[in-house]
TINU-699595 format. One record per atom (N, C-alpha, C): chain; residue number from 1; atom name; x, y, z. Coordinates in Angstrom, 3 decimals. Layout:
<ketors>
KETOR   cadena   num   atomo         c1         c2         c3
KETOR        A   NUM      CA          X          Y          Z
...
</ketors>
This chain:
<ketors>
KETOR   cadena   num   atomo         c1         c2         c3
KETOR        A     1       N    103.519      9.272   -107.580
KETOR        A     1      CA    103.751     10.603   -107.078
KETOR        A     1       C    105.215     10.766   -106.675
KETOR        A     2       N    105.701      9.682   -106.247
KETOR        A     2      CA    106.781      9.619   -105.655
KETOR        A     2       C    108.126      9.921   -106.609
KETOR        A     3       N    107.228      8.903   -107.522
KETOR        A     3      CA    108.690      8.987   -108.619
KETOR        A     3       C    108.922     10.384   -109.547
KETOR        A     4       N    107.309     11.004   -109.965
KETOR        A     4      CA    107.118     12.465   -110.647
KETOR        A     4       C    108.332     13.478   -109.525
KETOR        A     5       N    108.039     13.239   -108.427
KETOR        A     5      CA    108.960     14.430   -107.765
KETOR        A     5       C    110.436     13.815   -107.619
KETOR        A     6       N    110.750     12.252   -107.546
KETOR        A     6      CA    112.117     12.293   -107.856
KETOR        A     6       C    112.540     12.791   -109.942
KETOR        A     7       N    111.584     12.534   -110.389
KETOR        A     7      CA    111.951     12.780   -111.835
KETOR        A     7       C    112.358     14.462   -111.796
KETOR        A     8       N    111.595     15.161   -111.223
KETOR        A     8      CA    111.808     16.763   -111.306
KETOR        A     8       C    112.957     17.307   -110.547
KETOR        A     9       N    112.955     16.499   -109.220
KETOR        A     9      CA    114.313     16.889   -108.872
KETOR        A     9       C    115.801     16.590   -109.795
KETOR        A    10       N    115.747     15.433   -109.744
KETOR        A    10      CA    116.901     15.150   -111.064
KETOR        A    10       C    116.713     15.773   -111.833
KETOR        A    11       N    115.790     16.727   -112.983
KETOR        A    11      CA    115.591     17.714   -113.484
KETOR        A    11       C    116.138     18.614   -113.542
KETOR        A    12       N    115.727     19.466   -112.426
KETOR        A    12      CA    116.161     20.234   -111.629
KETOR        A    12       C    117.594     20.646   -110.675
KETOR        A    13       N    118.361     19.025   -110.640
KETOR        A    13      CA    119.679     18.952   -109.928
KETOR        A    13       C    120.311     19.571   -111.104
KETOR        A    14       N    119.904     18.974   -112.136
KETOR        A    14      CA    120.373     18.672   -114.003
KETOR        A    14       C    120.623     20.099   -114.263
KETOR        A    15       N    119.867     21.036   -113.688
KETOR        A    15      CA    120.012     22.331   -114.857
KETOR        A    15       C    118.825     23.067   -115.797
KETOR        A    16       N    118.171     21.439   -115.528
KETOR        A    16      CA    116.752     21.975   -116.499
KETOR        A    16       C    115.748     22.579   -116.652
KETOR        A    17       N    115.359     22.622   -115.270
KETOR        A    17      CA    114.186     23.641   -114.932
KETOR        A    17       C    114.827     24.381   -114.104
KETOR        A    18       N    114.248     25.856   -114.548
KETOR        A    18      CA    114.830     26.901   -113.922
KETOR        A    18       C    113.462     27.376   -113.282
KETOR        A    19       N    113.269     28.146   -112.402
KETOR        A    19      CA    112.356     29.440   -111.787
KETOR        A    19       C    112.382     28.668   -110.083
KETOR        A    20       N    111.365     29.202   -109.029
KETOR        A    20      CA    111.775     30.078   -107.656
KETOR        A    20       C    110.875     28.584   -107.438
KETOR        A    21       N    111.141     28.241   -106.072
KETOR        A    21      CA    110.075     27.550   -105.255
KETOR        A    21       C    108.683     28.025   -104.834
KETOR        A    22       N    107.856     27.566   -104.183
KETOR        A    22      CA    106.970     28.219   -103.648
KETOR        A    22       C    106.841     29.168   -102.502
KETOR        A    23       N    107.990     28.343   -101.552
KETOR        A    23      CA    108.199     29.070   -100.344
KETOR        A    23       C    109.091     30.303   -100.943
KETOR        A    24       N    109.880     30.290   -101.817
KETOR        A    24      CA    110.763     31.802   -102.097
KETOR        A    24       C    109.577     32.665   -102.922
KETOR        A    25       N    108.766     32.607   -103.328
KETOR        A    25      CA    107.440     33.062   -104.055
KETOR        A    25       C    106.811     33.898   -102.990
KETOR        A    26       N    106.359     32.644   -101.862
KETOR        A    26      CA    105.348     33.307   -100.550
KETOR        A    26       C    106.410     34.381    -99.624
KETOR        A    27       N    107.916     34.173    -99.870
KETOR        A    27      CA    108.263     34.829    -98.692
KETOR        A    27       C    108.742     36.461    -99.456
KETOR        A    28       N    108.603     36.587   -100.557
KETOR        A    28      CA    108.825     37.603   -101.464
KETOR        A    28       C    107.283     38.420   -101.432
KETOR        A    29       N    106.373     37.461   -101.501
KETOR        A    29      CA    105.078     38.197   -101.490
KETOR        A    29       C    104.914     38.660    -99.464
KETOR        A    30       N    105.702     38.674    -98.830
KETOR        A    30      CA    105.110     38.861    -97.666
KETOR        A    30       C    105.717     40.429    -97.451
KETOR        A    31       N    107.484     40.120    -98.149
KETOR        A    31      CA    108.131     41.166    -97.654
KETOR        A    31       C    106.982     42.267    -98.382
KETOR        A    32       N    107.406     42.386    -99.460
KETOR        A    32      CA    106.358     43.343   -100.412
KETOR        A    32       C    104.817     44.033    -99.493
KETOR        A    33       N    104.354     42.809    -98.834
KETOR        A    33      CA    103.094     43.339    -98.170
KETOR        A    33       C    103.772     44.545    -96.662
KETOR        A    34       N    104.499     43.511    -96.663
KETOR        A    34      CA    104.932     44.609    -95.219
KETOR        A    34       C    105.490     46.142    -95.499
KETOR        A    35       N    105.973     45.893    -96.646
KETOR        A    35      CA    106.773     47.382    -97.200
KETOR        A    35       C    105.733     48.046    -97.708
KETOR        A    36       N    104.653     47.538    -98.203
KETOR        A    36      CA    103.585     48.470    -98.695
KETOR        A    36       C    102.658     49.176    -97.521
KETOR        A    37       N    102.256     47.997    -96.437
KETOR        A    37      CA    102.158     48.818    -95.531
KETOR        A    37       C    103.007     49.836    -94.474
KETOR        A    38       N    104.310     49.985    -94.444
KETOR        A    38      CA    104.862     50.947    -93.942
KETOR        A    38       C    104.941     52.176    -94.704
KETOR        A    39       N    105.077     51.914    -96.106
KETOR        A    39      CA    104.303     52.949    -96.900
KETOR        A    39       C    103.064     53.782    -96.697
KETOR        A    40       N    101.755     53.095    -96.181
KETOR        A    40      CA    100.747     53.395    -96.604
KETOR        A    40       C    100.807     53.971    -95.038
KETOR        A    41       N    100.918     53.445    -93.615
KETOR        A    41      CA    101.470     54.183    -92.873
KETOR        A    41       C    101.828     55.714    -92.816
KETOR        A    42       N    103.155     55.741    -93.485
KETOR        A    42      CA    104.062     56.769    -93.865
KETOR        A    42       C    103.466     57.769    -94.259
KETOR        A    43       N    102.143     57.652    -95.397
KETOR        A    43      CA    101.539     58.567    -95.679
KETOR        A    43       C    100.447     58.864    -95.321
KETOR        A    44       N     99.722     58.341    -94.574
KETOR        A    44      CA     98.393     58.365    -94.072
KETOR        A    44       C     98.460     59.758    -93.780
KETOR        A    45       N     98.815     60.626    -93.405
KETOR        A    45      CA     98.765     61.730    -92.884
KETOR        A    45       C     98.609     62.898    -94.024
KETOR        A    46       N     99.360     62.582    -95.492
KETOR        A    46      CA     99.110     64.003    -96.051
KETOR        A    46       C     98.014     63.784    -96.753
KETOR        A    47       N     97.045     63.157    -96.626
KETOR        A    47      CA     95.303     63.208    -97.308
KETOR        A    47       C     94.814     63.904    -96.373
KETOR        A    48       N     95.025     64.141    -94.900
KETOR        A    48      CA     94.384     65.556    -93.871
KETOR        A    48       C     94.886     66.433    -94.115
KETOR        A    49       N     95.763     66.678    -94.616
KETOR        A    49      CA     96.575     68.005    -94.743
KETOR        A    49       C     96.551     68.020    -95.668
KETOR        A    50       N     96.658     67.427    -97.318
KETOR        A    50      CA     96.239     68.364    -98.191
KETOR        A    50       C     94.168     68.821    -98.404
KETOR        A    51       N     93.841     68.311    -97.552
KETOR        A    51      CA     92.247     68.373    -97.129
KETOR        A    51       C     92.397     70.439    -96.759
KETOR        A    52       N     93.198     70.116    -95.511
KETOR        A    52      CA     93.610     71.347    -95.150
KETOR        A    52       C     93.597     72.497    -95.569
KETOR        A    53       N     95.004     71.892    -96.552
KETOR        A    53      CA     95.200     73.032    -97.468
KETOR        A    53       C     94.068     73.444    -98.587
KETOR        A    54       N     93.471     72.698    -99.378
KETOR        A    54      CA     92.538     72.570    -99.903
KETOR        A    54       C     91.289     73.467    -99.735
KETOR        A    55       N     90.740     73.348    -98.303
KETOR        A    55      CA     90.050     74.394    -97.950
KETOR        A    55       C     90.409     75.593    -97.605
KETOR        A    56       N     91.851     75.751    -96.875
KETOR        A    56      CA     92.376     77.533    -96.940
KETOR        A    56       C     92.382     78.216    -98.018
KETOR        A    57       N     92.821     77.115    -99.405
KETOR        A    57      CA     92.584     77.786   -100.857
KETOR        A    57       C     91.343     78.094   -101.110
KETOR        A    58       N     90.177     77.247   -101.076
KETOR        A    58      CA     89.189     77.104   -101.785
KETOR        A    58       C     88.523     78.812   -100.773
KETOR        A    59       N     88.777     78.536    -99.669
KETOR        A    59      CA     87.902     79.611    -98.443
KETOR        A    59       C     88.502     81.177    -99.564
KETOR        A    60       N     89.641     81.130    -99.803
KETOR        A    60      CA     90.481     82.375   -100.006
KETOR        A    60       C     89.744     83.053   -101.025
KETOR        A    61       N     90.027     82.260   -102.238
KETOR        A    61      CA     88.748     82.269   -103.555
KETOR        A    61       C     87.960     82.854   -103.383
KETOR        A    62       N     86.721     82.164   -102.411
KETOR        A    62      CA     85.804     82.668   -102.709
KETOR        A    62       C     85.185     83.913   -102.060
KETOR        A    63       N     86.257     83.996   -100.893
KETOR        A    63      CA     86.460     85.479   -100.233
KETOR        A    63       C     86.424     86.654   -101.336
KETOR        A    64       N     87.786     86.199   -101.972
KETOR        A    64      CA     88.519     87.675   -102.913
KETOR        A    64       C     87.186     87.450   -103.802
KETOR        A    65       N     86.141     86.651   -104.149
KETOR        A    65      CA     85.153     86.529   -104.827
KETOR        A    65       C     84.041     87.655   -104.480
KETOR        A    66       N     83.575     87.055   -103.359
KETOR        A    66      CA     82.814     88.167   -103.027
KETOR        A    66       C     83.320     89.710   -102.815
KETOR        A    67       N     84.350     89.795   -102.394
KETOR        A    67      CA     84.975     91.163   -102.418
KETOR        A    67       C     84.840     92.013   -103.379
KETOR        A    68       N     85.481     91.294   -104.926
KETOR        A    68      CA     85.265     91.784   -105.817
KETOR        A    68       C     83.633     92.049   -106.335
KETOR        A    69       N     82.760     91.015   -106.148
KETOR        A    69      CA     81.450     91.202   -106.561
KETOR        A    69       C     81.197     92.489   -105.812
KETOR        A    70       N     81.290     92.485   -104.367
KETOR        A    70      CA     80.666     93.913   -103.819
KETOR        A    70       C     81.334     94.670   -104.204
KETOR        A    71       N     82.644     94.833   -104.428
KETOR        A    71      CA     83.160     96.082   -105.135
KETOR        A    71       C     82.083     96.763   -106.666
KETOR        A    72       N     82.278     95.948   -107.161
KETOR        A    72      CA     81.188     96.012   -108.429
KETOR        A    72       C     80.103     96.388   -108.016
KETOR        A    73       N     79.659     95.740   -107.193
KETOR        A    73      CA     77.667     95.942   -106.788
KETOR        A    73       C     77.576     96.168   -105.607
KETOR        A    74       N     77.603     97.026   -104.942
KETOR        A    74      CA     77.532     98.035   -103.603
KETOR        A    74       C     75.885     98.076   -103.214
KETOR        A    75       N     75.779     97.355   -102.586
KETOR        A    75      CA     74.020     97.290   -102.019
KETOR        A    75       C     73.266     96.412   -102.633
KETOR        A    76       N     73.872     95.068   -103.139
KETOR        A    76      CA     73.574     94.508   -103.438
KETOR        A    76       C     73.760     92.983   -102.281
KETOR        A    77       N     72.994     92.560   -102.117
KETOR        A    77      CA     73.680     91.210   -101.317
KETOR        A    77       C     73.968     89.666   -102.629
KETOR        A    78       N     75.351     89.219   -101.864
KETOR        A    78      CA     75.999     88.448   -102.808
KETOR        A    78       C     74.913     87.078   -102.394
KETOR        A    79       N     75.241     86.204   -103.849
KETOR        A    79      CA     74.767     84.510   -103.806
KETOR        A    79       C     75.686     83.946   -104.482
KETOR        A    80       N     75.604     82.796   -104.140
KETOR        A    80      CA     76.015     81.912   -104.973
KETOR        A    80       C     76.385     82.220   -106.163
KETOR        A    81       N     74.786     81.947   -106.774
KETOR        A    81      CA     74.570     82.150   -108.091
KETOR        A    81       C     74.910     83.526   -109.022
KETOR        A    82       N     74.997     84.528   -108.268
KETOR        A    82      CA     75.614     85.709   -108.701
KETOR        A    82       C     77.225     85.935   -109.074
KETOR        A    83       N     77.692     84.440   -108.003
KETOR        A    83      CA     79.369     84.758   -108.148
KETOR        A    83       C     79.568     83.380   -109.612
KETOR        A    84       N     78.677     82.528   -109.535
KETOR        A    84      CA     78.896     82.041   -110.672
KETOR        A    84       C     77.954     82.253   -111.995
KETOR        A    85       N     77.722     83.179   -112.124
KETOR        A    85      CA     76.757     83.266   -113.170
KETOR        A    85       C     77.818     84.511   -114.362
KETOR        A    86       N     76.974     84.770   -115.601
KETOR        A    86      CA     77.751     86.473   -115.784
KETOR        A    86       C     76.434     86.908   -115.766
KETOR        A    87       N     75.310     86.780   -115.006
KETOR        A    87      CA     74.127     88.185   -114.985
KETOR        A    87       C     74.599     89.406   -114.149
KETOR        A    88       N     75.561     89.323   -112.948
KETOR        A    88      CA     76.127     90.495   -112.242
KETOR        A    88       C     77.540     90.871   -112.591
KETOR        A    89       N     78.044     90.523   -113.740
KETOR        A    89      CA     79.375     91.227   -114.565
KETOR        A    89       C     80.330     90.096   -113.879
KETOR        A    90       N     79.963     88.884   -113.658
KETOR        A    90      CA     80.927     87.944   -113.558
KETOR        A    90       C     81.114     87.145   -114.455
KETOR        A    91       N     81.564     85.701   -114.677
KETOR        A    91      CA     81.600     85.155   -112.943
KETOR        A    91       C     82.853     85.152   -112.076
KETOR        A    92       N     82.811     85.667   -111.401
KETOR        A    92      CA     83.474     86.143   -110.192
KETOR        A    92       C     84.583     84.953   -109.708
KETOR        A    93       N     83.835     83.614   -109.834
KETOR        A    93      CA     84.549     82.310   -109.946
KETOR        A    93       C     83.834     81.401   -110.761
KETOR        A    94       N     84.612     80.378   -111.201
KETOR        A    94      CA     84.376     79.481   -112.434
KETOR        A    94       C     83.810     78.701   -111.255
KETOR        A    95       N     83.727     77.859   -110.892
KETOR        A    95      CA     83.013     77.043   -110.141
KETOR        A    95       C     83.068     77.023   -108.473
KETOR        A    96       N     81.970     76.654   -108.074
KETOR        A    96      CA     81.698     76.341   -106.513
KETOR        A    96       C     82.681     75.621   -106.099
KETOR        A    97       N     83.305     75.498   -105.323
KETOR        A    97      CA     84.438     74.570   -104.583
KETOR        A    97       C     83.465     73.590   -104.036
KETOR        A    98       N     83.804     72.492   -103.989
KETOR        A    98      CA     82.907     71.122   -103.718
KETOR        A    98       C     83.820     69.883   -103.098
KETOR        A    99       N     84.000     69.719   -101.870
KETOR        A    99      CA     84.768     68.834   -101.135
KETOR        A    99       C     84.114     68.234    -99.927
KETOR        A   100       N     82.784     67.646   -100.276
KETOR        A   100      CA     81.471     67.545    -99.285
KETOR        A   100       C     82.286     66.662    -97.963
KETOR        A   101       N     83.163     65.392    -99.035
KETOR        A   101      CA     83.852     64.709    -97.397
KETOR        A   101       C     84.640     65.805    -96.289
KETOR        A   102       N     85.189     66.752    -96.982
KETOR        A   102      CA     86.025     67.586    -95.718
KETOR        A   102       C     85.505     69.031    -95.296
KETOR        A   103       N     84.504     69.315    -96.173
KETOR        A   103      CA     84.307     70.509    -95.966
KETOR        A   103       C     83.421     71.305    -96.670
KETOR        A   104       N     82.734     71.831    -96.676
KETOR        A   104      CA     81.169     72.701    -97.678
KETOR        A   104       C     81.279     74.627    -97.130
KETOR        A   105       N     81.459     74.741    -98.384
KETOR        A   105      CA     80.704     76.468    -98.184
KETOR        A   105       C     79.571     77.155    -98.616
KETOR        A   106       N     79.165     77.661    -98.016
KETOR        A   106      CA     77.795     77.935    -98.217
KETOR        A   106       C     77.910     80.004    -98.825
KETOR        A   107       N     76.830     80.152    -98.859
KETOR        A   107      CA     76.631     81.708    -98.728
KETOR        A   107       C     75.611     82.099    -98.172
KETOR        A   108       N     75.258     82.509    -96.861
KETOR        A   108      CA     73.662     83.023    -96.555
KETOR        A   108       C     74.103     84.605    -96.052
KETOR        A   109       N     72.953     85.213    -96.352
KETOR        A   109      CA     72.735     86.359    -95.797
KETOR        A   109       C     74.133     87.449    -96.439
KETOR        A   110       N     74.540     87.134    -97.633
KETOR        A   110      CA     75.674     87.892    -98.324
KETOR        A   110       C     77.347     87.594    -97.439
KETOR        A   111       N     76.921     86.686    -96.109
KETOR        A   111      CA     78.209     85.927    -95.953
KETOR        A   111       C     78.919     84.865    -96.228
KETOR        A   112       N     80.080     84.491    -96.124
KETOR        A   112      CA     80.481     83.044    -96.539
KETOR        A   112       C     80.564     82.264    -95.082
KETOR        A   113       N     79.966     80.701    -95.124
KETOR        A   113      CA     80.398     79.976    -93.911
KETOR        A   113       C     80.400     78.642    -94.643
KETOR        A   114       N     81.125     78.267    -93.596
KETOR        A   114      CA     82.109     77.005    -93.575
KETOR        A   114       C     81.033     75.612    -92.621
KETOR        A   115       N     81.126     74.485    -93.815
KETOR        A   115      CA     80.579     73.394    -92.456
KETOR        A   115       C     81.680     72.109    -92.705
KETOR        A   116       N     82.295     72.018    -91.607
KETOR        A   116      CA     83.047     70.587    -91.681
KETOR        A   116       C     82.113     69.425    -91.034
KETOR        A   117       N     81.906     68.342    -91.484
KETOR        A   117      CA     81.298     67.207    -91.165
KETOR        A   117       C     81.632     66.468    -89.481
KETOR        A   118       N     81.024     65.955    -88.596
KETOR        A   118      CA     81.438     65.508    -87.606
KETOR        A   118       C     82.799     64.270    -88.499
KETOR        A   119       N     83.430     64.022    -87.314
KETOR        A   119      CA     84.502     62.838    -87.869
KETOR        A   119       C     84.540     61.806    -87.078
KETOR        A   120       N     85.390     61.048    -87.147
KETOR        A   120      CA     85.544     59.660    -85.871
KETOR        A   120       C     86.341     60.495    -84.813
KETOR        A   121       N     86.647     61.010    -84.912
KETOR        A   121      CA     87.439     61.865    -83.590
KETOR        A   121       C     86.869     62.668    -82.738
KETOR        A   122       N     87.227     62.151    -81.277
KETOR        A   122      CA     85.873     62.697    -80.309
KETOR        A   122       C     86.054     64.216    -79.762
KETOR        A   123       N     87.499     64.456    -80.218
KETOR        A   123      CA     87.775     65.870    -80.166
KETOR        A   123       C     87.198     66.642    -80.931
KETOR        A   124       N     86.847     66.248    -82.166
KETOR        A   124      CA     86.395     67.448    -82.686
KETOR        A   124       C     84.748     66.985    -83.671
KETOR        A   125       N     83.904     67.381    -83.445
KETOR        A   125      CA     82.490     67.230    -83.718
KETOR        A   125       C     82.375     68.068    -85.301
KETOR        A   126       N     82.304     68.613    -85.398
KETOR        A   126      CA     82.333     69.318    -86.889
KETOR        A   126       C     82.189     71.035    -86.220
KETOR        A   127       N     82.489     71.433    -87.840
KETOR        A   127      CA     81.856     73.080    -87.679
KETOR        A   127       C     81.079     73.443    -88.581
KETOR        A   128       N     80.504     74.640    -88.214
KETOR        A   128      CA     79.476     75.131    -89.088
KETOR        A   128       C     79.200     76.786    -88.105
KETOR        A   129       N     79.854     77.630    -89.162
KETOR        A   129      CA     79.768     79.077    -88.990
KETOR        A   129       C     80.402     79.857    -90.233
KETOR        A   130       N     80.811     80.903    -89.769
KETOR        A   130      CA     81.183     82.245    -90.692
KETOR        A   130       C     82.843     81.616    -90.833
KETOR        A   131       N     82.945     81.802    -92.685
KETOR        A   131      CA     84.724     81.871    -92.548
KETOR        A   131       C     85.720     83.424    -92.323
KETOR        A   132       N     86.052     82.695    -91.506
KETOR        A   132      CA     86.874     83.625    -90.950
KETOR        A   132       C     88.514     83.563    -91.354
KETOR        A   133       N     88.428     83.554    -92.293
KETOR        A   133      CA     90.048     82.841    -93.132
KETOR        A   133       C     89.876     81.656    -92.524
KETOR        A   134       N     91.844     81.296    -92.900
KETOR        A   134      CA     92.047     79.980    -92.906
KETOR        A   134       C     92.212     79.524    -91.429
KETOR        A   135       N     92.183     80.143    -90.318
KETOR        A   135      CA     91.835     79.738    -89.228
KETOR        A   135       C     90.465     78.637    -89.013
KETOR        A   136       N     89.444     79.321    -89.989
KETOR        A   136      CA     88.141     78.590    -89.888
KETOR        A   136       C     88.440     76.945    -90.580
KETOR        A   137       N     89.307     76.477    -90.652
KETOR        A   137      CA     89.376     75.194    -91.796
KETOR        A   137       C     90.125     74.557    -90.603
KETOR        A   138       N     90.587     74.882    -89.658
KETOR        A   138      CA     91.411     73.889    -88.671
KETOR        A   138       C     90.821     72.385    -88.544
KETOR        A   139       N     89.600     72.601    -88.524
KETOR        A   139      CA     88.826     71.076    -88.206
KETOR        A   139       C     88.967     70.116    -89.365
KETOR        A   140       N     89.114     70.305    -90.461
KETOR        A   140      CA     89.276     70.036    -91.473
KETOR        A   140       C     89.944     68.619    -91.938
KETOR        A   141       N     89.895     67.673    -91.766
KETOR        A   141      CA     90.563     66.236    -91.524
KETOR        A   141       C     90.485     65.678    -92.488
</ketors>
């Protein structure tokens, strides 16, 4: 054993083998870990906020959705299925907005409401009511 690692060093003094030690290997793989996590850090924050935004869009939609349907059909109460279908001269929107981790809209009673899921945060428990614009999406995480 002894002599294999003097043979490689003389090798190695020589010119002959080239590439990194182990310890310059491990201490390259550490920096890298640390920089990835100050990265991942760094951004942790815009996956709530484009959550956010996400639902002020999606809420807006399906507002100007129904608007337009009742414009069209006056005494009629809106569904779902009416804003995505073409049996009532739509569809009004191409698809349901669907973001169950941050947020669900519903339609009852020809209104739109909003349910955000409870979260790990003891401030805020979830919601579940009428959207009221993008005020109603605050909980939204």
């Amino acid at each position: 054993m002894i002599s294999t690692y003097q043979r490689l060093k003389r090798r190695r003094d020589a010119g002959e083998i080239d590439g990194f030690t182990l310890i310059e290997l491990l201490i390259v793989i550490v920096v890298l870990g640390i920089l990835a996590a100050v990265v991942i850090f760094a951004l942790g924050g815009v996956t709530g906020k484009s959550a956010l935004a996400a639902c002020q869009a999606d809420g807006a939609t399906v507002s100007t959705a129904i608007s337009a349907f009742n414009a069209q059909n006056p005494g009629t109460v809106v569904t779902q299925s009416y804003l995505t279908s073409s049996s009532a001269g739509g569809p009004y929107i191409q698809s349901w907005p669907s973001n169950g981790t941050h947020y669900t809209f519903s339609i009852s009673g020809g209104a739109l409401n909003i349910t955000t899921p409870a979260t790990t945060s003891p401030s805020f428990a979830g919601y579940s009511g009428p959207y009221n614009g993008p005020a109603s999406c605050v909980g939204v995480q």
